[in-house]
C-alpha positions in Angstrom: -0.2 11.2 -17.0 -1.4 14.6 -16.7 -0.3 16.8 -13.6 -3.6 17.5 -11.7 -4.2 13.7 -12.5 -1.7 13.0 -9.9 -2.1 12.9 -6.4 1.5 11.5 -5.3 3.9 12.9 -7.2 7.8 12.0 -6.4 10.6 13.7 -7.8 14.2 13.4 -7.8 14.1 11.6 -4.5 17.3 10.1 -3.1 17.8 9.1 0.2 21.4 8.4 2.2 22.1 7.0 5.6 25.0 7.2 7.8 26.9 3.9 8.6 29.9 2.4 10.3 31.0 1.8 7.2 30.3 5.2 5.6 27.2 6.8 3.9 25.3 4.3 2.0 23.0 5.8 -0.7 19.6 3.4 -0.7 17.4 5.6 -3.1 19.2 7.2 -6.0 16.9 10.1 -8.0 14.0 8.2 -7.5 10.7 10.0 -9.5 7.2 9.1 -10.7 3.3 10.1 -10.2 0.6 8.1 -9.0 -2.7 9.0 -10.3 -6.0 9.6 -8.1 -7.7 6.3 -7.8 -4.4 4.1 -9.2 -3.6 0.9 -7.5 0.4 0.8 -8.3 2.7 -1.8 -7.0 6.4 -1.2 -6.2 8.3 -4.7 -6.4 12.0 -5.7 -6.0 14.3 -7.8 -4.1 14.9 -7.0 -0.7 17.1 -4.3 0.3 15.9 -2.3 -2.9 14.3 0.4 -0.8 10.5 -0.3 -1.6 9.7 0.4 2.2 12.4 3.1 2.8 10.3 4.9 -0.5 6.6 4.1 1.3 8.1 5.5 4.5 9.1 8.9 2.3 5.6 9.1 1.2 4.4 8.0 4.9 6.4 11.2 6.4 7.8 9.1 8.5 11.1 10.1 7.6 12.5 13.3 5.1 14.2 12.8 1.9 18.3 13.5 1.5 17.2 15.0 -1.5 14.0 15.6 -3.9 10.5 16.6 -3.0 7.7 14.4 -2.7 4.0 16.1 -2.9 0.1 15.0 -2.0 -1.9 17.0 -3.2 0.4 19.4 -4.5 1.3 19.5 -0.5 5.1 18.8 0.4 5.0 15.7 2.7 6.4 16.6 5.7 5.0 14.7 8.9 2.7 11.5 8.6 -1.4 13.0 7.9 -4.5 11.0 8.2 -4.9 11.7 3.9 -1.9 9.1 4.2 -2.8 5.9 5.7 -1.2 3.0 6.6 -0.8 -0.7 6.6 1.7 -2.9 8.0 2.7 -6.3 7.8 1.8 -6.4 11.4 -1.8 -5.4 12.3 -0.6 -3.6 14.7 -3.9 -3.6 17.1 -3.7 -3.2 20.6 -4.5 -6.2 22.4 -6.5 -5.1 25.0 -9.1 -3.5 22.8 -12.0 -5.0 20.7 -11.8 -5.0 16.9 -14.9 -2.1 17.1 -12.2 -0.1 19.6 -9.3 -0.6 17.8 -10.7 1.4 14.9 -12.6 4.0 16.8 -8.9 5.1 17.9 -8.6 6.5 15.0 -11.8 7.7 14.1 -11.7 9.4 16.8 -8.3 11.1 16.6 -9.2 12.6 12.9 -13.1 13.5 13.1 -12.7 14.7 17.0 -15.3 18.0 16.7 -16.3 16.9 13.1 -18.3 14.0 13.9 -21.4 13.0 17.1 -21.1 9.8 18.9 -23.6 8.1 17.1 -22.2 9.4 13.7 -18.3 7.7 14.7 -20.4 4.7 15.6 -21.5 4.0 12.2 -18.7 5.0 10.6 -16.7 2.4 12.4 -19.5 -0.1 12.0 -19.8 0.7 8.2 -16.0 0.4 7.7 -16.0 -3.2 9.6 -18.8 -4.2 7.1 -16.4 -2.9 4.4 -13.7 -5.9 5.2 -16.6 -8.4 6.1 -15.6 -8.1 10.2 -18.8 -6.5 11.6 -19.6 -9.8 12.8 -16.6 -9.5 15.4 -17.0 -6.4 16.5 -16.8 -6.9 20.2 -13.4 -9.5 20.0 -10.3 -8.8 21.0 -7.3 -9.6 18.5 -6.4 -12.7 20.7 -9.8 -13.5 19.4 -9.8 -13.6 15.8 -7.3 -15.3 13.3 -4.1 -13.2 11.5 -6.1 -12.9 8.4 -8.8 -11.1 10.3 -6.5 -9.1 12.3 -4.8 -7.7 8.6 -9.1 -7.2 7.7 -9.7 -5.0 11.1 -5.9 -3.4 10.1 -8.1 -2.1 6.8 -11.1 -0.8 8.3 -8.9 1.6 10.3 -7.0 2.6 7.6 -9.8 3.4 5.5 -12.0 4.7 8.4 -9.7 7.7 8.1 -10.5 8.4 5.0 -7.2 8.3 3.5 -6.3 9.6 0.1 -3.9 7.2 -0.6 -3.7 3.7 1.2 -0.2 2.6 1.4 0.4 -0.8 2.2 3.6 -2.5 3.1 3.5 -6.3 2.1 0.4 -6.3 4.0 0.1 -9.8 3.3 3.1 -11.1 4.0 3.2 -12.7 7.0 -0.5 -14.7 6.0 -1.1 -18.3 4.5 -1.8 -19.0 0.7 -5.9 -19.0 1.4 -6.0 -16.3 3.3 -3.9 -14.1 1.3 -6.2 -14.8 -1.3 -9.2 -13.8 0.6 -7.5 -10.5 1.3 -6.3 -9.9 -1.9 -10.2 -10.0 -3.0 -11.2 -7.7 -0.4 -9.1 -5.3 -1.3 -10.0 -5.5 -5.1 -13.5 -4.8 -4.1 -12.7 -2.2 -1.9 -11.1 -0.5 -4.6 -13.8 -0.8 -6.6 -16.1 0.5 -4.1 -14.3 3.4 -3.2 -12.3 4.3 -6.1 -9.3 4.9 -3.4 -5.3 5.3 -4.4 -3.2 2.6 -3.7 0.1 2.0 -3.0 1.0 -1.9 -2.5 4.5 -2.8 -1.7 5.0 -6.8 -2.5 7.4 -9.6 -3.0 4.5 -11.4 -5.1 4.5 -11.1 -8.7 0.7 -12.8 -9.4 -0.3 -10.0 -6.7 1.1 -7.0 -8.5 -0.4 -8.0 -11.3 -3.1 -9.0 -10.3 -4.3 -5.9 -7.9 -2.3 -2.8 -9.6 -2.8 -0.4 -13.1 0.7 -0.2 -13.2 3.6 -2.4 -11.4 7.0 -0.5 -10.5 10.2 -2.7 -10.6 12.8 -1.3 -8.4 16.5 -1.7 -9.3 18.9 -3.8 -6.9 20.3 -1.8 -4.1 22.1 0.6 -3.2 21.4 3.4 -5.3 17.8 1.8 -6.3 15.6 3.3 -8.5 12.5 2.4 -10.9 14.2 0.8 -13.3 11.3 -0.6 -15.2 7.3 0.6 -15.0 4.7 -2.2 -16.3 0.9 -1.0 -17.4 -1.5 -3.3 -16.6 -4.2 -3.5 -19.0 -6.6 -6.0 -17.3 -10.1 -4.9 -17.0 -11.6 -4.4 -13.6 -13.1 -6.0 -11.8 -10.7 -8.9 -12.2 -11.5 -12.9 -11.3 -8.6 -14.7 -10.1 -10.3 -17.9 -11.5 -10.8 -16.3 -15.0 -7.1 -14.7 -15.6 -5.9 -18.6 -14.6 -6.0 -18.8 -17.9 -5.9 -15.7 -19.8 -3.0 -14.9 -21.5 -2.3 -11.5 -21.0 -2.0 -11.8 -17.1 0.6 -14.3 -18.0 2.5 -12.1 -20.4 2.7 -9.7 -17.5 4.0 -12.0 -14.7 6.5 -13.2 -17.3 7.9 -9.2 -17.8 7.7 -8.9 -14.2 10.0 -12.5 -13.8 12.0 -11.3 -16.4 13.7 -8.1 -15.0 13.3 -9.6 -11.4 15.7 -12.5 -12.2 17.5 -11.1 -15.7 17.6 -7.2 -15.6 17.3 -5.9 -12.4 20.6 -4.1 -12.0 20.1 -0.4 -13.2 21.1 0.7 -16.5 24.1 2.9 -16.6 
């Protein structure tokens, strides 16, 4: 990948924390790049610092070591280029879905943007996720699936950079997940935006991501593997059912999951 390709770059990131039992070393010289409209998927078993990595590239902690970069801009603090997603919405009860995501709006474009022009922004980025129609419900509302949907819009209403999404899905039926899985497909589509998906699921990396990162068993994890996917966009769930590459792929996934996922020394 060529440098001013990449707009997360990563490098020779390690990351310790103090315990009662000593320092325990969860990211060992962890580096890669993620390219400027890339959907990449980090996947592991837990406790192979996936989230401990997205929270690197969040700001929402520092690195022991290493550097990591948007933009060619050291990541410091959490920025609104760097949005988020939880496995939990995250919405605030007492607001409506349309309020829930005008927090935000409003705490990036503040001075940048009139009323009216926040209004349709919000309105446009509900329409994005299909959830204009519940604009004025609270979350107690609307079902799980729709909560993770309003979770979106106010990601992307910041106009991130990069979306980074934390097994987003995780906590949402088979269906549903499936629905959400589309919609972020076409959102990518849409909008071109940089992904980074962290998942359990093996037919979701595949299926959503250019490349799919396999993380080493903890401690001292690290990419131990990188697969490229070469399935053209937009993809059908229906039509890879059958197609053989996708299958090849989940197979090399399964395979260093379950046979080789101890790092090479």
């Amino acid at each position: 990948m060529k440098n001013d390709q990449a707009i997360i770059r990563v490098q020779n990131v390690s990351q310790s924390f103090q315990t009662a039992k000593g320092t325990f070393l969860a990211l060992d010289n962890v580096s890669f790049d993620i390219a400027r409209g890339e959907t990449v998927s980090l996947i592991g078993h837990s406790g192979c610092g996936k989230s401990t990595l997205l929270n690197l590239i969040a700001g929402l902690s520092r690195p022991t070591q290493g550097v990591l970069l948007c933009d060619n801009q050291e990541l410091t603090e959490p920025g609104p280029e760097r949005a988020v997603v939880f496995q939990n919405h995250s919405l605030l009860p007492w607001l409506t879905t349309f309020e829930n995501v005008a927090l935000a709006v409003r705490e990036v474009f503040k001075g940048q943007m009139s009323k009216g022009e926040m209004q349709e922004w919000i309105m446009h980025n509900l329409e994005l996720v299909h959830m204009d129609h519940a604009a004025d419900k609270r979350p107690g509302e609307i079902s799980g699936g729709m909560k993770q949907r309003v979770g979106i819009a106010r990601a992307l209403a910041m106009k991130p950079k990069v979306l980074l999404m934390d097994e987003p899905f995780g906590a949402l039926d088979a269906l549903t997940r499936a629905h959400l899985q589309d919609a972020v497909m076409e959102i990518q589509v849409r909008l071109k935006t940089t992904i980074l998906l962290i998942t359990h699921d093996v037919d979701e990396a595949v299926l959503l991501s250019d490349r799919v990162m396999m993380m080493t068993n903890g401690p001292a994890a690290k990419v131990g593997e990188v697969l490229q996917v070469e399935l053209e966009r937009p993809r059908s769930r229906v039509a890879l059912a059958n197609d053989p590459l996708f299958h090849q792929y989940r197979q090399q996934v399964l395979q260093f999951l379950y046979e080789k996922h101890q790092a090479v020394v």
